[in-house]
C-alpha positions in Angstrom: 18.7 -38.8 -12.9 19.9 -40.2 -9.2 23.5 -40.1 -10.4 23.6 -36.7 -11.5 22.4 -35.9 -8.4 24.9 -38.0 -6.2 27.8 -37.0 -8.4 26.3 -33.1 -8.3 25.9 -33.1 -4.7 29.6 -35.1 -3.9 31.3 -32.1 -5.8 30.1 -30.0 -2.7 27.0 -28.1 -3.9 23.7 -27.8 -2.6 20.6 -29.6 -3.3 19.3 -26.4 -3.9 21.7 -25.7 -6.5 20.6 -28.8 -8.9 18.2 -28.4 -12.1 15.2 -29.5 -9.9 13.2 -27.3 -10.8 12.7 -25.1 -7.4 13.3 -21.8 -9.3 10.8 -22.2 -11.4 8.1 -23.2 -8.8 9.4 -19.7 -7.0 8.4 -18.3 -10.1 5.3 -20.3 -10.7 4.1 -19.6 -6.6 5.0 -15.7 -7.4 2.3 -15.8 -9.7 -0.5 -14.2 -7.5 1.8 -11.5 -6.2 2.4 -10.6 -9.6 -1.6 -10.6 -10.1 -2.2 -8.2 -6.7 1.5 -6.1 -7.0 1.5 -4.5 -11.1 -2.4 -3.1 -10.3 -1.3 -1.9 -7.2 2.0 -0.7 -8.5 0.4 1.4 -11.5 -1.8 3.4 -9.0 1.0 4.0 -7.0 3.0 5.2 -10.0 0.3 7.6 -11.2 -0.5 9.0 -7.6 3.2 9.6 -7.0 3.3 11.2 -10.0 0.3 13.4 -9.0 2.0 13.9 -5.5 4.6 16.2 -7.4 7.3 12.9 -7.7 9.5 13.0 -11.1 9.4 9.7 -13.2 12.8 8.6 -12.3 12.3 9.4 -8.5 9.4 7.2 -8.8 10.7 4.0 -10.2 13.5 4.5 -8.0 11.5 4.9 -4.8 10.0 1.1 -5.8 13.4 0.2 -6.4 15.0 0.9 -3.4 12.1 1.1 -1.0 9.6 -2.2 -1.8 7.4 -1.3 0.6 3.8 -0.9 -1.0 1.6 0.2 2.5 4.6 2.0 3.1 5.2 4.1 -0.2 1.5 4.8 -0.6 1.6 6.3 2.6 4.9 8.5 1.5 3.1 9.8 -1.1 0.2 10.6 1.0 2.3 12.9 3.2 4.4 14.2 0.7 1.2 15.8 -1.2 0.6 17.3 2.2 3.3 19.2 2.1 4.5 17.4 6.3 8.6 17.6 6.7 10.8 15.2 5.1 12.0 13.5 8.4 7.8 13.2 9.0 7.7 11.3 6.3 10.9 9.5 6.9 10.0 7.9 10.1 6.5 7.1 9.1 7.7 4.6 7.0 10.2 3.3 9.3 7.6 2.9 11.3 5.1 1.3 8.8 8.1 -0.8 7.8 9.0 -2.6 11.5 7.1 -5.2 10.9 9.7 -6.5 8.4 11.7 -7.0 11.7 9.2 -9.9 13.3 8.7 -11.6 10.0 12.9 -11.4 9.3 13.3 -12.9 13.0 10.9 -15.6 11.7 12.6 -16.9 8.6 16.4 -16.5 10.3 16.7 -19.2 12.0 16.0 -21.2 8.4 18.5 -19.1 6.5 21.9 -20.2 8.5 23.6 -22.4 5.6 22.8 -19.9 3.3 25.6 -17.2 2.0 25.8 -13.9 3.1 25.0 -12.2 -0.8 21.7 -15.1 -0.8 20.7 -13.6 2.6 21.1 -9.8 1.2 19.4 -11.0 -2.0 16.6 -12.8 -0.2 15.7 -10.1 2.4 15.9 -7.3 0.0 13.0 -8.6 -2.1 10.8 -9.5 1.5 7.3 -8.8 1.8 4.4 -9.4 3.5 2.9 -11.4 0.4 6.2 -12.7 0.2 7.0 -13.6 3.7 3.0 -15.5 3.6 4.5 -17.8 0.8 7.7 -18.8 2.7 5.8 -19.7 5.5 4.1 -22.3 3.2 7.3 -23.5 2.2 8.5 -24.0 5.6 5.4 -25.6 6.6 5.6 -27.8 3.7 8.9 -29.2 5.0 12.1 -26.8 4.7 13.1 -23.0 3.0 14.3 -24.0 -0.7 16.8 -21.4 -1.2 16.2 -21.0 -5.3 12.6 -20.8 -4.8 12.6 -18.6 -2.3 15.2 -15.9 -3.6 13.0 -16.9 -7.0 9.4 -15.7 -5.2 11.5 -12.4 -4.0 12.6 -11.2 -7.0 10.0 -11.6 -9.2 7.7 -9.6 -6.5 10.0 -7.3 -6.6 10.2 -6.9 -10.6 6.4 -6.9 -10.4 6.3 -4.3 -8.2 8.8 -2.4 -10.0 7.2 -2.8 -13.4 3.8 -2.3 -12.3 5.3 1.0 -11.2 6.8 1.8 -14.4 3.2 1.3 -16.3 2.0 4.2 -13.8 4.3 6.2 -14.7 3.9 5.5 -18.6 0.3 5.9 -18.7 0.5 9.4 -15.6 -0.2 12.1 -18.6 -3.2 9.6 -19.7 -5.3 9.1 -16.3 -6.2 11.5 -13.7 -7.7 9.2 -11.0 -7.2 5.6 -10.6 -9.5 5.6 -7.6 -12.4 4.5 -9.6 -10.6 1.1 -10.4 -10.5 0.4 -6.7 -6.9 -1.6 -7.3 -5.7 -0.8 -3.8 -8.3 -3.8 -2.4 -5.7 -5.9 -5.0 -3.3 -5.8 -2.4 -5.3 -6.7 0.8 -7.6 -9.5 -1.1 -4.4 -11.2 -2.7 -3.5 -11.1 1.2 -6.2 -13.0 2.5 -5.7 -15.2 -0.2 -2.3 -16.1 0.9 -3.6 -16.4 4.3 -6.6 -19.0 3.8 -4.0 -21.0 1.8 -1.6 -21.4 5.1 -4.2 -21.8 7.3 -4.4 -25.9 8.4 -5.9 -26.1 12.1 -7.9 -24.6 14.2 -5.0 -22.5 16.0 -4.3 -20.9 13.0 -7.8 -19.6 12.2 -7.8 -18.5 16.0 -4.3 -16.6 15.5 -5.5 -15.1 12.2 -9.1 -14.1 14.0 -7.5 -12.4 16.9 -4.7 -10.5 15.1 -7.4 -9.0 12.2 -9.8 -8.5 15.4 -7.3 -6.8 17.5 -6.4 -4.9 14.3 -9.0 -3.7 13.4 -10.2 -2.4 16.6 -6.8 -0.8 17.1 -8.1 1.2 13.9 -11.2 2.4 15.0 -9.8 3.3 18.0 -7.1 5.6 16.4 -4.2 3.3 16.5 -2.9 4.5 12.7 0.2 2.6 11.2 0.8 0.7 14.9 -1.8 -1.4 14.3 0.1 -3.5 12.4 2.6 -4.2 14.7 0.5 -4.1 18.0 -1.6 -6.3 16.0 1.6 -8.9 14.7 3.4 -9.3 18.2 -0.1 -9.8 20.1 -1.2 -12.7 17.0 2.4 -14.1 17.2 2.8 -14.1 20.8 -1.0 -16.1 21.0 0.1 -18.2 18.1 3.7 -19.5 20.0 1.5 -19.7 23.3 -1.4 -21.9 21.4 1.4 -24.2 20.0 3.3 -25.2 22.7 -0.1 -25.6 25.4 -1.4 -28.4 22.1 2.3 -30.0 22.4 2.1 -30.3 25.8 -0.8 -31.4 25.7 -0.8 -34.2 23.5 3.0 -35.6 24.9 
């Protein structure tokens, strides 16, 4: 097994490249997106549908967009009737979050190739984004299990979309099922898992605290991100007062 490895690695490819088994524990770790994402994606597909949305126009939104806040909240405004450019830069707006978590993971993508990068940030999520962060913590980005965790969110997503579709003509409200909390408890899961000191559980309190009170307070879709530079900003502040402090 060691001189496969030596004589695999000497030839000029990456560790991540050997039969170690890191795509399949992407695939493995995906597991609980997959869990909150096809529930979530089959009431999107039957509301979009319901929103006036064709089938195809459908699948291809979750295949092109992958934005699941973002693309529930399309459809809410499209149903409305609001202008296209409305809706168009809500979701941009929904959607800049991606640029804080992206910053995040860049500086751990530099040996990677440019069509790995593409690959990799097309399938980011929040749910993803919470599992590379484990990674990371747990030592370093594995390139085939991360691109692995992408994609199969993604196909989850899309698939879960597809079964909405399917089964539109059959249902008229998926509201009953109450699979939109899917999304937001598979979250938290995600969440307690990274959590490992006290300064973590602080970050996580102040940013779900600020958020929510950003929300009562009328603060719609910039909560988030009000919510994500203020946690992050506490979060790089916390870390470097505990390194100091212990040096």
């Amino acid at each position: 097994m060691t001189e496969s490895r030596v004589d695999v690695t000497a030839s000029g490819r990456n560790d991540d490249e050997l039969v170690d088994g890191s795509w399949w524990t992407g695939v493995a770790r995906s597991m609980p997106i997959l869990f909150g994402y096809i529930p979530v994606g089959f009431a999107f597909g039957v509301l979009a549908l319901q929103a006036g949305l064709s089938p195809l126009n459908t699948v291809l939104m979750s295949l092109m967009v992958l934005g699941a806040s973002s693309q529930l909240i399309a459809i809410q405004l499209l149903s409305t009737a609001v202008p296209i450019l409305t809706v168009v830069l809500t979701t941009l707006l929904v959607n800049l979050r991606h640029m804080l978590m992206s910053a995040s993971l860049s500086p751990h993508l530099r040996s990677w190739r440019r069509f790995e990068i593409a690959l990799f940030a097309y399938g980011l999520t929040d749910e993803a984004f919470a599992l590379h962060s484990m990674q990371i913590a747990e030592g370093r980005l594995r390139r085939a299990e991360a691109i692995a965790i992408d994609i199969m969110s993604h196909a989850s997503w899309v698939f879960g979309t597809w079964l909405g579709v399917a089964a539109g003509d059959l249902i008229d409200n998926v509201r009953f099922l109450a699979l939109d909390y899917a999304l937001q408890a598979m979250f938290i899961i995600l969440i307690v898992l990274q959590i490992r000191n006290r300064s973590q559980i602080l970050v996580v309190a102040v940013a779900g605290a600020l958020s929510m009170m950003l929300i009562m307070s009328g603060v719609a879709y910039w909560n988030v991100v009000i919510a994500t530079i203020v946690g992050s900003t506490l979060g790089t502040v916390v870390e470097r007062w505990t390194k100091n402090t212990s040096s």
